[in-house]
N, C-alpha and C positions, 0 to 999 in steps of 0.2 A: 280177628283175622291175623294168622302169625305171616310176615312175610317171610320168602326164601327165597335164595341166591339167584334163584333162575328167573323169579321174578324181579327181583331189584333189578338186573342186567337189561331184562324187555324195557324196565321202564327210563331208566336212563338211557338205554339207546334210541328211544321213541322222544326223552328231551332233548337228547345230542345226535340229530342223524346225522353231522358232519364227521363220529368219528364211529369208527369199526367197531362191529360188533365183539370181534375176538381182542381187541387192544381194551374196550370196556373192561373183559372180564380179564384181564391182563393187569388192569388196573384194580378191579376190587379185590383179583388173587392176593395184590403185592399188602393191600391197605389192613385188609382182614390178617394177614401173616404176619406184619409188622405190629398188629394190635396183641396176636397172639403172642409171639415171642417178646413184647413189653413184660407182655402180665406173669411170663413164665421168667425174668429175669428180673420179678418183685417191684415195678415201676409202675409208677401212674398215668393211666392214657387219659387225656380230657379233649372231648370232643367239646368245641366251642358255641352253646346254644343248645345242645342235646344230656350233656352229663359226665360224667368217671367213671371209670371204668378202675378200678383197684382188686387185690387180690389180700387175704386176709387169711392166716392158719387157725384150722378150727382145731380143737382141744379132741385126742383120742377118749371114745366115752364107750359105755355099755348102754345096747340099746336091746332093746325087746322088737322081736318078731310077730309083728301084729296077728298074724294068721297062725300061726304055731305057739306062738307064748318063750319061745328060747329066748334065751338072753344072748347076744355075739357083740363081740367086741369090734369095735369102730377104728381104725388106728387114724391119726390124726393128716388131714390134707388140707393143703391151698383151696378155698373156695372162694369165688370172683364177687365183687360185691358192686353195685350200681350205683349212684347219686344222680338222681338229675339236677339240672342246670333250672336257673327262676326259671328264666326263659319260659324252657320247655314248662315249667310248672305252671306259670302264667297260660301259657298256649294251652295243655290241658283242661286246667278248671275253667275258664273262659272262654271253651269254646269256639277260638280262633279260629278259623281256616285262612290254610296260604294256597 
């Protein structure tokens, strides 16, 4: 199940009904844009218990077109790369629930 924005926002206003619906999403505008402009000025985000967040330049390559067979060239970009935290890795393979 992929979550999205709309639903994060339901459910944290449903844990915090002391604060506004539109200041929520005020808030995860600002948290999500400050995560993006990290990664686009080559920095490392680390969420505390969940993972990293980094960004990594992949190498321009020749790739084949799976459904046509052509060959096109790739020119080379920033791609964001994950780690998670033990934590989170403990909480997965174990089964946790909070």
């Amino acid at each position: 199940m992929a979550i999205v924005k709309s639903k994060l926002i339901k459910q944290l206003s449903k844990n915090f009904p002391n604060f506004l619906k539109k200041d929520i999403e005020k808030f995860t505008d600002i948290i999500l844009k400050e995560i993006q402009q990290s990664l686009k000025r080559g920095e490392r985000v680390e969420i505390r218990g969940w993972g990293t967040l980094s960004t990594k330049i992949q190498k321009s390559s020749i790739r084949r077109n799976p459904k046509t067979g052509e060959k096109i060239a790739v020119p080379s970009k920033k791609v964001i790369q994950w780690k998670m935290s033990k934590e989170m890795f403990k909480k997965i393979n174990n089964n946790e629930e909070e």
